[in-house]
Every structure is written in C-alpha cells, then in structure tokens.
TORVOLUM-408396 format. One record per atom (N, C-alpha, C, O): x, y, z; atom name. Coordinates in nm, 4 decimals. Example, Ala and Ser with C-alpha at 12.3 -4.5 7.8 and 13.67 -1.06 7.14 Angstrom:
[[1.3190 -0.5690 0.7800] N]
[[1.2300 -0.4500 0.7800] CA]
[[1.3200 -0.3300 0.7800] C]
[[1.4236 -0.3319 0.8465] O]
[[1.2850 -0.2250 0.7080] N]
[[1.3670 -0.1060 0.7140] CA]
[[1.2900 0.0030 0.7870] C]
[[1.3409 0.1138 0.8039] O]
This chain:
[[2.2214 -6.3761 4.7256] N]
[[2.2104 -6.2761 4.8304] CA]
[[2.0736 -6.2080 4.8266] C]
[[2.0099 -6.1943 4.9310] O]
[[2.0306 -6.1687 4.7195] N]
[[1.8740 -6.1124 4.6925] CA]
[[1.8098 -6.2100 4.7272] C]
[[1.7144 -6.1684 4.7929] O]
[[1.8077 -6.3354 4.7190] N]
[[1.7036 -6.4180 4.7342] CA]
[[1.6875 -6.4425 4.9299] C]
[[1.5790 -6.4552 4.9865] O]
[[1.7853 -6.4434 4.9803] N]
[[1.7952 -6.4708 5.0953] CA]
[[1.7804 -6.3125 5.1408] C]
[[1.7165 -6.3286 5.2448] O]
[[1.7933 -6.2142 5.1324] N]
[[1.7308 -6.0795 5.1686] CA]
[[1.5544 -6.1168 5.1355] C]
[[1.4774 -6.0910 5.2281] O]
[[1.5199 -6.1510 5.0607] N]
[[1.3828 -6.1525 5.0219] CA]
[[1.3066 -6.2599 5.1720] C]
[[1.2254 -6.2337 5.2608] O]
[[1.3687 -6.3562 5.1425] N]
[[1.3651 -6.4546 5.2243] CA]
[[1.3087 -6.3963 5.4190] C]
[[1.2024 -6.4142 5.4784] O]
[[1.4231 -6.3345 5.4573] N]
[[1.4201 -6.2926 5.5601] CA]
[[1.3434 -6.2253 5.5522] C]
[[1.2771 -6.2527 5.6522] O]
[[1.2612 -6.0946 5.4708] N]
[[1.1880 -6.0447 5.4748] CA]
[[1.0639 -6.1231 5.4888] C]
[[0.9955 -6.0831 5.5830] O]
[[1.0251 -6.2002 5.4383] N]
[[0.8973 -6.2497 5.4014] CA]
[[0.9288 -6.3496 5.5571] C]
[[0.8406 -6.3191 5.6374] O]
[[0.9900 -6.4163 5.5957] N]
[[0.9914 -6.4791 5.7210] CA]
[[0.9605 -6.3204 5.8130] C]
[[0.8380 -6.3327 5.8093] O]
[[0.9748 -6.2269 5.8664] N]
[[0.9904 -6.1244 5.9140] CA]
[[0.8207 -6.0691 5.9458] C]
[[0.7577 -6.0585 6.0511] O]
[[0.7868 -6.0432 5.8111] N]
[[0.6599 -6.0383 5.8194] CA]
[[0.5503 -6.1708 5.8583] C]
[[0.4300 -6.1615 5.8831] O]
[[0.6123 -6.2607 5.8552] N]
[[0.5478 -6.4141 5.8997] CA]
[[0.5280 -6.3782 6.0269] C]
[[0.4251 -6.3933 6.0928] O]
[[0.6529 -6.3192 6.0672] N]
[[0.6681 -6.3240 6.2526] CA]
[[0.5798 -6.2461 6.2951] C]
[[0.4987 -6.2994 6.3708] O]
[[0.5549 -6.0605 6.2593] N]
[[0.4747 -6.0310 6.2700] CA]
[[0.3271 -6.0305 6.2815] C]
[[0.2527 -5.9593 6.3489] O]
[[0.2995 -6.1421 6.1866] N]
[[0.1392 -6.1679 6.1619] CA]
[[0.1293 -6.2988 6.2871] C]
[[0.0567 -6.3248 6.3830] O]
[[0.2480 -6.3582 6.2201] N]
[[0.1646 -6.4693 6.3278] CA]
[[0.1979 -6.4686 6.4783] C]
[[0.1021 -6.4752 6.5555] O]
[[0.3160 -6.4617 6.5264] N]
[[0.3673 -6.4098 6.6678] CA]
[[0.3561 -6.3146 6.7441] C]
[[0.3593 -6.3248 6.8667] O]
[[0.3392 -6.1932 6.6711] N]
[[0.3008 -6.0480 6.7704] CA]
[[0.1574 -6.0307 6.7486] C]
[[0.0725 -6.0534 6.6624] O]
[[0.1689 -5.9788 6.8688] N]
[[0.0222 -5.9714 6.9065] CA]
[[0.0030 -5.8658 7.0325] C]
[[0.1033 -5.8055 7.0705] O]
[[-0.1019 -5.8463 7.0865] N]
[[-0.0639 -5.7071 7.1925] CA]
[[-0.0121 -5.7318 7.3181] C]
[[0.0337 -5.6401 7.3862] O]
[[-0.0146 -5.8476 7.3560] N]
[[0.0751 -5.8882 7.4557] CA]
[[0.2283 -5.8790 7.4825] C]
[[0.2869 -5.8716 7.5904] O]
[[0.2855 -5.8819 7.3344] N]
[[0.4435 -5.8854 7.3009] CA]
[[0.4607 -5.7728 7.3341] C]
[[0.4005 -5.6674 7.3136] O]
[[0.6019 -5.8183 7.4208] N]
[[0.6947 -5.6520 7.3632] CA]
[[0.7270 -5.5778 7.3280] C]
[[0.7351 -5.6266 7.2152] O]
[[0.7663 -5.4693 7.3129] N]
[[0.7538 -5.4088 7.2129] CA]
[[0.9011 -5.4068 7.1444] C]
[[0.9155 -5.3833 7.0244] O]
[[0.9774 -5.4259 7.2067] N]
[[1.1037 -5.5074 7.1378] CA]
[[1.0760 -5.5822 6.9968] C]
[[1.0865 -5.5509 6.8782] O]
[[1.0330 -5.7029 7.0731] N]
[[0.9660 -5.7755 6.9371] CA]
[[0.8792 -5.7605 6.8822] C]
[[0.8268 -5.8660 6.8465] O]
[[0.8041 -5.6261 6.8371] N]
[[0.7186 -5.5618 6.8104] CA]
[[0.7993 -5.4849 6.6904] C]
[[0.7444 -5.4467 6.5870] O]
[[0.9466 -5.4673 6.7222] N]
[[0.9953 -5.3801 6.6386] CA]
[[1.1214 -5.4613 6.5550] C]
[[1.1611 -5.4674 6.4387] O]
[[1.1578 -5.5178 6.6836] N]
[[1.2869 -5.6091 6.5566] CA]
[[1.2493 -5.6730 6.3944] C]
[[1.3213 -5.6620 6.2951] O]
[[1.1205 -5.7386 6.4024] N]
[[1.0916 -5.7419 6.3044] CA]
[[1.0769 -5.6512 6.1413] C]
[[1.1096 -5.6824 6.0268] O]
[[1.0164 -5.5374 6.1966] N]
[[0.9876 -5.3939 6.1372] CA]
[[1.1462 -5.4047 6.0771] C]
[[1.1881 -5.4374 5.9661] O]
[[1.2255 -5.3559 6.2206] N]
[[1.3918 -5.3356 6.1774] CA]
[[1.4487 -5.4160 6.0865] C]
[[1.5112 -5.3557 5.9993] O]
[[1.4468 -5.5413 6.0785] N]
[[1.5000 -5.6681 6.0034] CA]
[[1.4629 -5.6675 5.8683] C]
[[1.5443 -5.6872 5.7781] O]
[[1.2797 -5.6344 5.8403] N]
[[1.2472 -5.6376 5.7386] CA]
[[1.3076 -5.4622 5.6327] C]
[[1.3210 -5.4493 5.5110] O]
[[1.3237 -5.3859 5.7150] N]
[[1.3943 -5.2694 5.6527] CA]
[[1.5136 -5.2787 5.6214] C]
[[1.5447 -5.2203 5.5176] O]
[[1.6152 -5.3478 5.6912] N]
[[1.7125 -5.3425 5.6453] CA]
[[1.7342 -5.5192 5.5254] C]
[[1.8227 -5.5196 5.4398] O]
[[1.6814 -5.5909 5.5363] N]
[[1.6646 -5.6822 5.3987] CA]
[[1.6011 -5.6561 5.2772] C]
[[1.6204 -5.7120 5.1692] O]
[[1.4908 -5.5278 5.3164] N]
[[1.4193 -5.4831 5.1756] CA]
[[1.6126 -5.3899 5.1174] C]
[[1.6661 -5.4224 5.0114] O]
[[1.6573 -5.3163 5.1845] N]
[[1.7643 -5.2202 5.1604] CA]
[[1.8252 -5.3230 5.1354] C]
[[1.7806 -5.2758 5.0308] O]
[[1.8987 -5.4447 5.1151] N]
[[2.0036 -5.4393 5.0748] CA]
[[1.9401 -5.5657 4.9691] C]
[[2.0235 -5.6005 4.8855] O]
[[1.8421 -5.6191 4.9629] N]
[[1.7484 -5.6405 4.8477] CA]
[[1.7415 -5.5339 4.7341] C]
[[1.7463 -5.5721 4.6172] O]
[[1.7319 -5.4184 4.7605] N]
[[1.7149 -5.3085 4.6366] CA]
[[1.8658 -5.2739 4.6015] C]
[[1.8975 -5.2666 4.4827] O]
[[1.9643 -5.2513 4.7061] N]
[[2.0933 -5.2537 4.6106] CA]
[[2.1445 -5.3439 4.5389] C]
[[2.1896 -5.3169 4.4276] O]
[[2.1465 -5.4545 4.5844] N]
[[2.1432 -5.5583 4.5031] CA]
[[2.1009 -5.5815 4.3521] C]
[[2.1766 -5.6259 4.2657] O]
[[1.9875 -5.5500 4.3359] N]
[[1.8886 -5.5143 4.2234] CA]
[[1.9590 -5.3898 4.1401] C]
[[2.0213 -5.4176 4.0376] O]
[[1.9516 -5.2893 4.1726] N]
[[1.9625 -5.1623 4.1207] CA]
[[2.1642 -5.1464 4.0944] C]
[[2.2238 -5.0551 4.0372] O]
[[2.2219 -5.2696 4.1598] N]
[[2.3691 -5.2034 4.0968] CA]
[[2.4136 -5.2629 3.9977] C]
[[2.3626 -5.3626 3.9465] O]
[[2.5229 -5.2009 3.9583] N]
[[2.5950 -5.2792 3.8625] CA]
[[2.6276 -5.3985 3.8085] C]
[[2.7413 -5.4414 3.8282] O]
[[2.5472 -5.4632 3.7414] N]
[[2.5697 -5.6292 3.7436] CA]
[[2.6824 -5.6996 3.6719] C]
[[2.7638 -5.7780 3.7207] O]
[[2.6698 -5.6461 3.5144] N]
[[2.7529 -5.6702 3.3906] CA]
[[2.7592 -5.5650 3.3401] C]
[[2.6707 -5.4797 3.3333] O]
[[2.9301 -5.5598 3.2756] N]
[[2.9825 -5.4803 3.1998] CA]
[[3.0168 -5.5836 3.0531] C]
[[3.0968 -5.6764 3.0643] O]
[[2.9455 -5.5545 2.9156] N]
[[2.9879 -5.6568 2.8236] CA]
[[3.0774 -5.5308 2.6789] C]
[[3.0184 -5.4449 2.6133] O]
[[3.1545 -5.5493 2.6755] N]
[[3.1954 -5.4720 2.5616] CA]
[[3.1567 -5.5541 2.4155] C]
[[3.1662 -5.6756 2.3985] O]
[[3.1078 -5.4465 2.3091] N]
[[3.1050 -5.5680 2.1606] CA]
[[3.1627 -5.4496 2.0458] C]
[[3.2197 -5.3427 2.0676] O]
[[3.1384 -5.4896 1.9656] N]
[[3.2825 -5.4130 1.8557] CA]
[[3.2674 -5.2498 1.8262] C]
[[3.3667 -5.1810 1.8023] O]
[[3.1324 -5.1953 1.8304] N]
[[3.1427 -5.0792 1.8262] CA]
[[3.0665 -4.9991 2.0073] C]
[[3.0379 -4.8799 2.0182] O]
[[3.0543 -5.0803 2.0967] N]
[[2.9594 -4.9917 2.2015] CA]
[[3.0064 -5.0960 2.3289] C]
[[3.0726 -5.1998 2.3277] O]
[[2.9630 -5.0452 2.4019] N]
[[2.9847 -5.1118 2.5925] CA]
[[2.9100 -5.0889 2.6535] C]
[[2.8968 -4.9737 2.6949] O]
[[2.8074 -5.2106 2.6953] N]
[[2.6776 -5.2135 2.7853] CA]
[[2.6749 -5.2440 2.8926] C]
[[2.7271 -5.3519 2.9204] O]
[[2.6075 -5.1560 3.0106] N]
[[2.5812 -5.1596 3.1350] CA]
[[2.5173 -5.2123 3.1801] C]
[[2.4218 -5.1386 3.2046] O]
[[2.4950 -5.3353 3.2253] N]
[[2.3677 -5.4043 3.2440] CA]
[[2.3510 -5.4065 3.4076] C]
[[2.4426 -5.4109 3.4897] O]
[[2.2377 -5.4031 3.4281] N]
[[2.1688 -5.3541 3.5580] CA]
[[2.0643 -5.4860 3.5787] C]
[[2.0288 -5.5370 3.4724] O]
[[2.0123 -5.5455 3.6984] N]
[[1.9038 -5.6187 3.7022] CA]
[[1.7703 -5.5848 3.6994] C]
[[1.6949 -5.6683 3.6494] O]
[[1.7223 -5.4803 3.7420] N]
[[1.6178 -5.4061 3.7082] CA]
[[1.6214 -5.2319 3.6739] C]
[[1.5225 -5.1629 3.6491] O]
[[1.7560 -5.1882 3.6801] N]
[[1.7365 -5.0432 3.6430] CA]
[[1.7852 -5.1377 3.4517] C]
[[1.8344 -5.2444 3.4150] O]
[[1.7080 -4.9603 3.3622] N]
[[1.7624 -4.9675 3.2066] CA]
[[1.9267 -4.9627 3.1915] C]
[[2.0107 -4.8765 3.2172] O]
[[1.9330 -5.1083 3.1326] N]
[[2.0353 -5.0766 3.0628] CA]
[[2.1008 -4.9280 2.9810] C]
[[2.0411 -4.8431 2.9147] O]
[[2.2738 -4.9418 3.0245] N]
[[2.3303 -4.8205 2.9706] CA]
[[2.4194 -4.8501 2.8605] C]
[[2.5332 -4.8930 2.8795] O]
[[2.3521 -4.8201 2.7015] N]
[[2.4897 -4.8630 2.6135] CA]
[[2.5347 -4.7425 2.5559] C]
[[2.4675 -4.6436 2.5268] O]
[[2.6446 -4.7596 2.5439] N]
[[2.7820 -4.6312 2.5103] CA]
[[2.8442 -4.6730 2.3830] C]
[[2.8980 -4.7820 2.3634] O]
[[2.8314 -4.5716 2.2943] N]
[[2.9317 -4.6069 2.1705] CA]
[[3.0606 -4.5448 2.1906] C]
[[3.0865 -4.4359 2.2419] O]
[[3.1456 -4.6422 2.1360] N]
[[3.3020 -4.5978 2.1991] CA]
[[3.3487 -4.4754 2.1089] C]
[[3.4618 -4.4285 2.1214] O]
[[3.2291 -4.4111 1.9902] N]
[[3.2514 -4.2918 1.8892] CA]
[[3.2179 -4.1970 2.0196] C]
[[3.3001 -4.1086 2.0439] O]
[[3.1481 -4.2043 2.0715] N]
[[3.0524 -4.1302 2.1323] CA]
[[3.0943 -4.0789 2.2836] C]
[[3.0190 -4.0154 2.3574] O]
[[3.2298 -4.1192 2.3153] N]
[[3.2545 -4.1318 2.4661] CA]
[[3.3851 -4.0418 2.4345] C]
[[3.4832 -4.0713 2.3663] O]
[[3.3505 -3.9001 2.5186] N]
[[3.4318 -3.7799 2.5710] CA]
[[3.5127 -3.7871 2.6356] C]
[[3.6223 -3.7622 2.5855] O]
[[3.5079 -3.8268 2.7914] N]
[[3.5952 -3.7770 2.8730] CA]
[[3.5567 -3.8990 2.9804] C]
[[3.4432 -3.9267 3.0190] O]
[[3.6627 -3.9546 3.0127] N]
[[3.6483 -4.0112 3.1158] CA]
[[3.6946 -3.9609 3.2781] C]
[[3.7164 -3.8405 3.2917] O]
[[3.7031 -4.0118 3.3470] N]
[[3.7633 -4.0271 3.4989] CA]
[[3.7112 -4.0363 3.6383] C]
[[3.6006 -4.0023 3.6801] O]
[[3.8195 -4.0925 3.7070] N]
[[3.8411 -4.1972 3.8462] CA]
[[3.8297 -4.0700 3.9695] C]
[[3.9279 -4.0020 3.9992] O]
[[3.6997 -4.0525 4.0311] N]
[[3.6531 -3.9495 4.0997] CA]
[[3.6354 -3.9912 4.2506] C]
[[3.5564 -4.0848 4.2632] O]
[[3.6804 -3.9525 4.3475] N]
[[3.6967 -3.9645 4.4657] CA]
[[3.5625 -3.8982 4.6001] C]
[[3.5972 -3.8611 4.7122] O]
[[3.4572 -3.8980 4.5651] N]
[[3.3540 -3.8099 4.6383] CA]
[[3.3620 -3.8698 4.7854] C]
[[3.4447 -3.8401 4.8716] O]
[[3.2547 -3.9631 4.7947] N]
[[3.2378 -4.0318 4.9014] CA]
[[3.3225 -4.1718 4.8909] C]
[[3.4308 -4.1940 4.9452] O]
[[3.2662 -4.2378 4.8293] N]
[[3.3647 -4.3850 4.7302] CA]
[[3.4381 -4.3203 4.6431] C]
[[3.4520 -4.1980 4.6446] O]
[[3.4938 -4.4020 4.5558] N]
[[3.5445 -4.4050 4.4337] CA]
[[3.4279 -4.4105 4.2808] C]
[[3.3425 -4.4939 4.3108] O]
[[3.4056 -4.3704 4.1778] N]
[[3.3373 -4.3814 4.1158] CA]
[[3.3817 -4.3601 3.9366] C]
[[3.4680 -4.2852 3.8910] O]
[[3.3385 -4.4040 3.9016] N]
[[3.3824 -4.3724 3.7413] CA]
[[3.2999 -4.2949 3.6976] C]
[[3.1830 -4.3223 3.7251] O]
[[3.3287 -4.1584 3.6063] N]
[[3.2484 -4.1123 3.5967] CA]
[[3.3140 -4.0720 3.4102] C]
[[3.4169 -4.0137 3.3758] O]
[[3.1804 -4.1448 3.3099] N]
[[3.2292 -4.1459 3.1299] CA]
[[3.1275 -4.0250 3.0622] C]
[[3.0217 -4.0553 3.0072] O]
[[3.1671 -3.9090 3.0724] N]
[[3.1167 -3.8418 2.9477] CA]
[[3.0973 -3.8489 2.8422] C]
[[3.1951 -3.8498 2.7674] O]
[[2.9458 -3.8585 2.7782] N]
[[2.9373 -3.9202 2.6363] CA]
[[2.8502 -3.8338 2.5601] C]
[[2.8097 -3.7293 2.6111] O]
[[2.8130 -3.8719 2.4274] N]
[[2.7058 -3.7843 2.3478] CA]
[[2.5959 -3.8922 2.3307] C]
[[2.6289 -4.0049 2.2939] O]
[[2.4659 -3.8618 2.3561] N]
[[2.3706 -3.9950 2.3352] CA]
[[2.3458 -3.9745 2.2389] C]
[[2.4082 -3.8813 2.1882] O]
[[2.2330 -4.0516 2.1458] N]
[[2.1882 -4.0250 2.0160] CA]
[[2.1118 -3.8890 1.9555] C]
[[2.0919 -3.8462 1.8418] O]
[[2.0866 -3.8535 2.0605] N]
[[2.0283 -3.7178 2.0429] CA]
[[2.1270 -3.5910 2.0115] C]
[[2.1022 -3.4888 1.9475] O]
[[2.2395 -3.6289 2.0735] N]
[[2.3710 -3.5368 2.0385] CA]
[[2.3847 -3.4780 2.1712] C]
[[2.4879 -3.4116 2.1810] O]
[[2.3127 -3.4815 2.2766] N]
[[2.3323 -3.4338 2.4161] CA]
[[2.4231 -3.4746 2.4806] C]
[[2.4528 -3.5877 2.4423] O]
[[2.5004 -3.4311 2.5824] N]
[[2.6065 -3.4537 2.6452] CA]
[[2.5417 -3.5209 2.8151] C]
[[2.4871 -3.4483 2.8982] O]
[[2.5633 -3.6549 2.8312] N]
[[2.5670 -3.6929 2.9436] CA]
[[2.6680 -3.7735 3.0120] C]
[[2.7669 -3.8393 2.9796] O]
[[2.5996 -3.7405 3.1286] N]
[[2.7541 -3.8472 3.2250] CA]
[[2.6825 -3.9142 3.3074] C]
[[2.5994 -3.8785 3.3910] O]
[[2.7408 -4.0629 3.2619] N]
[[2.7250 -4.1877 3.3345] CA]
[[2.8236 -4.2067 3.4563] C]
[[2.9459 -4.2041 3.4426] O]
[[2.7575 -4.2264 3.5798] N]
[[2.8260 -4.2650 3.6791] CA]
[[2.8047 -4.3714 3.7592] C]
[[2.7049 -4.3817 3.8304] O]
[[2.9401 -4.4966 3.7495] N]
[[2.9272 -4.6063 3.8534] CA]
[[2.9792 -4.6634 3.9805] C]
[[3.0776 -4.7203 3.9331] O]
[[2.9833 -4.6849 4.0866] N]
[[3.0458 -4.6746 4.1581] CA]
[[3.2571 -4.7605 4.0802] C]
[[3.2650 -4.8102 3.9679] O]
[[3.2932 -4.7576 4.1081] N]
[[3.4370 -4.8137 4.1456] CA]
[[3.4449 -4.9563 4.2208] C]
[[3.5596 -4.9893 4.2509] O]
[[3.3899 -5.0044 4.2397] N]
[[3.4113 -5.1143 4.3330] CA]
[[3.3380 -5.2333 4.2942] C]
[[3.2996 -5.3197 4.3730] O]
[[3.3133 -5.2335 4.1177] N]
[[3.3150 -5.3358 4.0348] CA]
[[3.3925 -5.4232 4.0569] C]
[[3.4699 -5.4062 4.1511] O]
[[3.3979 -5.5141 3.9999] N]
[[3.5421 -5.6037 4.0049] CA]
[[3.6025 -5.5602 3.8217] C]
[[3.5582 -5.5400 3.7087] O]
[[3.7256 -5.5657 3.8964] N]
[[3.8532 -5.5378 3.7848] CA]
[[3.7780 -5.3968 3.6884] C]
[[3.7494 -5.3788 3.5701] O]
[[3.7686 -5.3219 3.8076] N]
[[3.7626 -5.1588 3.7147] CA]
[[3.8395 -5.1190 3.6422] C]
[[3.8043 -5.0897 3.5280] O]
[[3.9827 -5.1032 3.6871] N]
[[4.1016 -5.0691 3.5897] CA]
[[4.1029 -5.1018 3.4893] C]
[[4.1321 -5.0069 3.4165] O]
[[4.0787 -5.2330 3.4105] N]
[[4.1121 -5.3445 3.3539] CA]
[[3.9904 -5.3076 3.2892] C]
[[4.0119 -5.3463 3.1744] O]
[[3.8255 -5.2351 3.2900] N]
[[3.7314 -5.2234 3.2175] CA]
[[3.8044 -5.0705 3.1622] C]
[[3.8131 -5.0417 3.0428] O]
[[3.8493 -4.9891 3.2659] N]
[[3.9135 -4.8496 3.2269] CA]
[[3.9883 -4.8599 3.1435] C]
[[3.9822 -4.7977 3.0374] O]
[[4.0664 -4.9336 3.1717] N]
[[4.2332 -4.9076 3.0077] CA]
[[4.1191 -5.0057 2.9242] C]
[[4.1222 -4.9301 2.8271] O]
[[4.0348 -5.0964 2.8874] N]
[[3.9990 -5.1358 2.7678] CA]
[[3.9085 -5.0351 2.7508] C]
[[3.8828 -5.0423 2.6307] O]
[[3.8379 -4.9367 2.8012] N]
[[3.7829 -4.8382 2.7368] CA]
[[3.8864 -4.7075 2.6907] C]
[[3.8606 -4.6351 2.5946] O]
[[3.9777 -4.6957 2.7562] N]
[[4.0840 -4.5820 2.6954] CA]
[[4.1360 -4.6620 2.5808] C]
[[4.2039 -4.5911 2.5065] O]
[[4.1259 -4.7988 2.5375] N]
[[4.1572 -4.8107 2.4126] CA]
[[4.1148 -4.8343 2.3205] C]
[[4.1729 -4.8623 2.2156] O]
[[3.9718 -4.8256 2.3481] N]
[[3.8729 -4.8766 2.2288] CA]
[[3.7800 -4.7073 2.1942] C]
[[3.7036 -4.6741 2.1036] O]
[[3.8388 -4.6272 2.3256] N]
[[3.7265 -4.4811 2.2501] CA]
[[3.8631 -4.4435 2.1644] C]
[[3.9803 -4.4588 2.1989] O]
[[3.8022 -4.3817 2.0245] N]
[[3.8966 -4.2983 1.9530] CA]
[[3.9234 -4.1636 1.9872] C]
[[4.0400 -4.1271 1.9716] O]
[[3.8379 -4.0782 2.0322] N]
[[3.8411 -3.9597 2.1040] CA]
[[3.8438 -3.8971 2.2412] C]
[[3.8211 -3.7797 2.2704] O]
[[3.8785 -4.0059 2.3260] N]
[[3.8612 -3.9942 2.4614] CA]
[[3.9517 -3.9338 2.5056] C]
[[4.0643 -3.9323 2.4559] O]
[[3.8981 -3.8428 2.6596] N]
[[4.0028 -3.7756 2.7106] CA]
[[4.0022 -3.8268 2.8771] C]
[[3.9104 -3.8337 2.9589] O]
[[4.1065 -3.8495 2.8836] N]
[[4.1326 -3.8986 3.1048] CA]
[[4.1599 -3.7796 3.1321] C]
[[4.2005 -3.6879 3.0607] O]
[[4.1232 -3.7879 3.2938] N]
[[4.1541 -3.7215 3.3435] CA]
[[4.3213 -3.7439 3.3581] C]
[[4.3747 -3.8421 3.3064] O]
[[4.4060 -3.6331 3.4413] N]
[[4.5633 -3.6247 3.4692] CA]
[[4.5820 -3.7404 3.5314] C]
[[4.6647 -3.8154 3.4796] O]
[[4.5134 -3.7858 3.6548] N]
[[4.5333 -3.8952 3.7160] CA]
[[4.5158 -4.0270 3.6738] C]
[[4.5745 -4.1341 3.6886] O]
[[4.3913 -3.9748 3.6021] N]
[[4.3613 -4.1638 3.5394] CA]
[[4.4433 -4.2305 3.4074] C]
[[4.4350 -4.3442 3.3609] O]
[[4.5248 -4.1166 3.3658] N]
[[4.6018 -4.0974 3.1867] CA]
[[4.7217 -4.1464 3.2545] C]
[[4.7843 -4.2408 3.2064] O]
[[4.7503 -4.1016 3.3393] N]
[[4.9104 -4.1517 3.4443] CA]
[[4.8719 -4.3956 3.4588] C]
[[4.9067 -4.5045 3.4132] O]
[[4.7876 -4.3318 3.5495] N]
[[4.7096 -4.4821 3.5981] CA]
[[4.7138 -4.5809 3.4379] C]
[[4.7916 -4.6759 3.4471] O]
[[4.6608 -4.5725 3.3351] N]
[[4.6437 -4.6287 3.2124] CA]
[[4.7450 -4.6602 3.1869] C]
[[4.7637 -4.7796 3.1633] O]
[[4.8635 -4.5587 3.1800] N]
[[4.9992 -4.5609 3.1267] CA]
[[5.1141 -4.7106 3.1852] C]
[[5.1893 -4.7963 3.1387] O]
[[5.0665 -4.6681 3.2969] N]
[[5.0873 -4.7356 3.4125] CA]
[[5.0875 -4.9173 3.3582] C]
[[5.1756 -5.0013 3.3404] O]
[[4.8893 -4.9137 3.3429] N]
[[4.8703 -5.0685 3.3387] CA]
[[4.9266 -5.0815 3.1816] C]
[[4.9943 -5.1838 3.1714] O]
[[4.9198 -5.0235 3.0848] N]
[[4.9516 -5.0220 2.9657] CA]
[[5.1342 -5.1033 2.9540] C]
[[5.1699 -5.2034 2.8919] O]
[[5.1916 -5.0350 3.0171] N]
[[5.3716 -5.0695 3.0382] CA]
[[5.3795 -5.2143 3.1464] C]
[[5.4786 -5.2869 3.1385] O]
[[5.3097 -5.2344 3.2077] N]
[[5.2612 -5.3641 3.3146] CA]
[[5.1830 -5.4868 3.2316] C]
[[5.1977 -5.6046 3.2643] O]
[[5.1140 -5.4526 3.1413] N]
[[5.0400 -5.5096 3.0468] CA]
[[5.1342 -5.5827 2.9699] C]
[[5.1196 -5.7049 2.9654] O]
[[5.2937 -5.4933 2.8663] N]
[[5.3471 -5.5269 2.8105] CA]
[[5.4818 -5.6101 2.8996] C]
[[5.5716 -5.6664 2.8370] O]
C-alpha cells in the first residue's frame, strides 16, 4: 500500500511537469496537487502506525516503520485501559527507566487487540484495568478456558 501511495505520487508529479502547462485547466492544474496530497497522507500513516506488536519474556515491543520503537517491561506497566475518544485506543501506563510515569497510546484497531490486552493483563505483575476492560479480560479469560 505505501509503495503504490508513493507510486501515484511520483506519477502525479510526472503529470505536472510534463503535461501542465499554461494552457491547461485549471482543473488539471489541481487534481494533480490533490492526488499527490492525499497519497503523500496516507503514505505517512502507513509509515508512522502501528506495525508489530512482539512480546519476549520480560518486556513487549512496539514496533513502528519509521517512528522509535516502544519497549515496555511487563515490571514496569501500571495501569492499563480501552478508551473511547474519537476511535477506540489503548491507552498502558508505565514507569520508563528513568522512573517517570508515561502513557503510551495506540489506536485499537490493530488486529486481535483483545487477545494482545488479556496477554498483557497476564504477563504485568502489577497491573491495574480499568472497570470495563477487568470485566472484558474476565470475559476472554472464561471463553479462553
């Protein structure tokens, strides 16, 4: 999908250089412009979201295609929960190495979120859900068995 967003872009600007000219329309003066804005946009989400989630025996890494990786030690992870703003989003309160308190937020619309959620409600030792998401766990936990 990035590659073919890229694609169209770079055809887009082809059109521009080589087809418009001051005679054209101004229609086609602009579709191009338009086309190439909206393929750079969904070129950069692409890039910048959520790619891989890998869990390993003590931490769980966020891997991104060009934003920094996010790794979480499962000592280190506070409070979780399943937040409703605009989308859906996960949002994991943690302590980084510094001892500071931050919160990581990803959208929800990973594939098999739940299923990353209850294996993180069972691998943090100190974690707290929210009311809704502790219900939800319980839930896949008894469905599980």
């Amino acid at each position: 999908m990035v590659t073919f967003a890229v694609l169209v872009c770079l055809y887009s600007l082809y059109f521009l250089i080589v087809v418009v000219n001051a005679d054209t329309p101004t229609f086609f003066k602009m579709l191009p412009l338009i086309i190439m804005v909206v393929s750079l946009n969904s070129a950069l989400k692409h890039l910048t979201s959520l790619n891989c989630v890998t869990f390993f025996v003590d931490r769980i890494r966020y891997s991104y295609i060009i934003k920094r990786n996010v790794e979480i030690k499962y000592s280190d992870v506070l409070y979780m929960e399943l937040r409703k703003q605009i989308t859906y989003t996960v949002q994991i309160r943690y302590r980084n190495e510094k001892g500071e308190e931050k919160l990581f937020i990803t959208p929800a619309s990973f594939p098999k979120t739940l299923e990353i959620m209850l294996i993180i409600a069972d691998l943090c030792p100190n974690i707290k859900l929210s009311e809704k998401l502790s219900n939800a766990v319980e839930n896949l936990r008894t469905k599980a068995e």
